[in-house]
N, C-alpha and C positions, 0 to 999 in steps of 0.2 A: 598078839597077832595070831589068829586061828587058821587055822587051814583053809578053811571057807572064805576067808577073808585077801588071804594069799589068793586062792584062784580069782577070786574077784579084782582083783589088784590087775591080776594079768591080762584080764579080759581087756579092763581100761585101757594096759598099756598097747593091748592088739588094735585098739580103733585107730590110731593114727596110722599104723601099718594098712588097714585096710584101707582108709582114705589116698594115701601115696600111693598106693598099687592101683586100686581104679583110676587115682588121676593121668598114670602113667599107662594105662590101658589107653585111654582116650585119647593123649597125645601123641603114642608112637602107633598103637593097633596091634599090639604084639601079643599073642594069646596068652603067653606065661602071667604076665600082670594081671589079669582077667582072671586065672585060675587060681592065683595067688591071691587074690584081694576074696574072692569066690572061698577059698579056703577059710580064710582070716576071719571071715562074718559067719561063717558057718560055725568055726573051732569057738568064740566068743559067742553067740547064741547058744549053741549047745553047752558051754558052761556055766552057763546062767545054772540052767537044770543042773548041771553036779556042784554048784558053791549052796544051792537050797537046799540038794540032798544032803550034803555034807555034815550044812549045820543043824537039818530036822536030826539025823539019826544019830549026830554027836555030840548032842548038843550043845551046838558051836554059835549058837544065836548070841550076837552083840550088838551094842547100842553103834558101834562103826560100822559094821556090818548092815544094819539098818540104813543108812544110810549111802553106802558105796553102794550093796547091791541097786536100787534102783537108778541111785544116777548113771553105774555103766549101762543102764537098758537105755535109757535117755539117753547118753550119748553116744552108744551104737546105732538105735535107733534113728535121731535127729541127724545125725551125720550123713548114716546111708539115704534116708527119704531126701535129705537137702539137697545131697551131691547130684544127683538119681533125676531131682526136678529140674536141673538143666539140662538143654537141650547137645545131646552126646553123638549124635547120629554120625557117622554109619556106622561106628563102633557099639553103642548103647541106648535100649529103647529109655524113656522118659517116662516118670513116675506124675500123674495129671498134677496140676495146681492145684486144682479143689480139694485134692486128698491132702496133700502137704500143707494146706490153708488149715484144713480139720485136723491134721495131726499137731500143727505149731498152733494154734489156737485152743487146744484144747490143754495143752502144756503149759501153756502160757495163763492161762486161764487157774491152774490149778496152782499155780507159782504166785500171783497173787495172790489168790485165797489162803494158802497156805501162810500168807506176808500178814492180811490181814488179822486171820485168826489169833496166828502167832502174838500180833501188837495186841490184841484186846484182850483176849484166855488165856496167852503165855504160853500153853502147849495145846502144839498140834496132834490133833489124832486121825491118821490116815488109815482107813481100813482097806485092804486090798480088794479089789472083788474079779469076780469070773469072769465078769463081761472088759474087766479092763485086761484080764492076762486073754483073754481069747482075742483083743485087740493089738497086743503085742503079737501075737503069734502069725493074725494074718499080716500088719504090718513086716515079719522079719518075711513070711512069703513072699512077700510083696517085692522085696530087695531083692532076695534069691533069683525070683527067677526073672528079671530083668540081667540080673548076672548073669544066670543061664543061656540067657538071650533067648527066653521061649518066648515072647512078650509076641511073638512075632508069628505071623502065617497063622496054624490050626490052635493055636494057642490063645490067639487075640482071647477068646469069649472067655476062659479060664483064667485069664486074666484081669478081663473086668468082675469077675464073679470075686477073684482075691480085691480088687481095689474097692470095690462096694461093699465086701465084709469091713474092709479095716475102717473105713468111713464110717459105715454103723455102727461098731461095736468101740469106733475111739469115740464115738457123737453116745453112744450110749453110758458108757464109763465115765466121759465128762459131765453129764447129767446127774450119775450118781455120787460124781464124787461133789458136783454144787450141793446137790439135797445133805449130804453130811455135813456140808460145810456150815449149812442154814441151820441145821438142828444144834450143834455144836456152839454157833454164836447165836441162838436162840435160847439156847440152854445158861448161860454166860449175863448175870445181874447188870453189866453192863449192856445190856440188850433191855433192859425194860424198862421204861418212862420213871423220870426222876423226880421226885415230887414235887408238887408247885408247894412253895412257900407263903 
């Protein structure tokens, strides 16, 4: 169990903290839970970036590591846009449907292919790219400041400027991660016509 691995653990354990605090903003209106749950997303985003550091400069790179760190983005992520796409009013503005359609459909989308590949090739090869961590990144904006509560008055337009990056850039990541997928099970003897007898 590496260090990197540990913060990554913890992250996980903070999503359900962040979850119970925003629900509990909504229910009573009470700022603490607000600032709280606000803290929570923030302290577990940001340590995404120190469990990477951690294991590029010590190297602390593992095959569970591999694995945990992405699902806790997934599941900070899917958690905050999910909660966030119901309607919270007058306590919290609302994260659109189309965006959380483009964000769970592109997840969803890559959880298959990953099932499929898996069944045919056996192993999966997921390559990170730029255009999917710049999709995370306007996604975790995207939560912030609906937590912020700037969603709201002089902010609208800087808001939609954050909800149409994360649309683009999770509609662009999704794109690139089908084209690996293609090449991958293109690449894979069970992909090419079997001969007639």
């Amino acid at each position: 169990m590496t260090t990197a691995n540990k913060v990554t653990i913890l992250r996980i354990l903070l999503i359900p903290f962040f979850v119970v605090e925003t629900l509990y903003y909504v229910e009573t209106g009470n700022e603490i839970h607000r600032l709280v749950a606000l803290l929570a997303f923030a302290v577990t985003a940001i340590l995404d970036g120190v469990d990477g550091y951690i294991a590029r400069r010590y190297n602390q790179r593992s095959e569970l590591g591999a694995i945990l760190d992405p699902l806790a983005d997934k599941l900070l992520l899917v958690s905050g846009v999910v909660l966030l796409s119901f309607d919270h009013r007058p306590h919290l503005g609302q994260i659109p449907l189309w965006l959380t359609g483009t964000i769970l459909g592109r997840d969803l989308l890559l959880l298959i292919g990953i099932f499929v590949i898996r069944l045919i090739v056996g192993k999966v090869v997921v390559r990170p790219r730029i255009a999917g961590k710049i999709a995370t990144v306007f996604q975790m904006i995207v939560v912030i400041w609906i937590l912020l509560e700037w969603d709201r008055d002089l902010n609208v337009r800087w808001f939609k400027v954050w909800t149409i990056g994360a649309a683009a850039f999770t509609g662009i990541s999704g794109l690139l991660y089908v084209w690996d997928a293609v090449k991958q099970l293109g690449a894979h003897p069970a992909s090419s016509p079997t001969p007639s007898e």
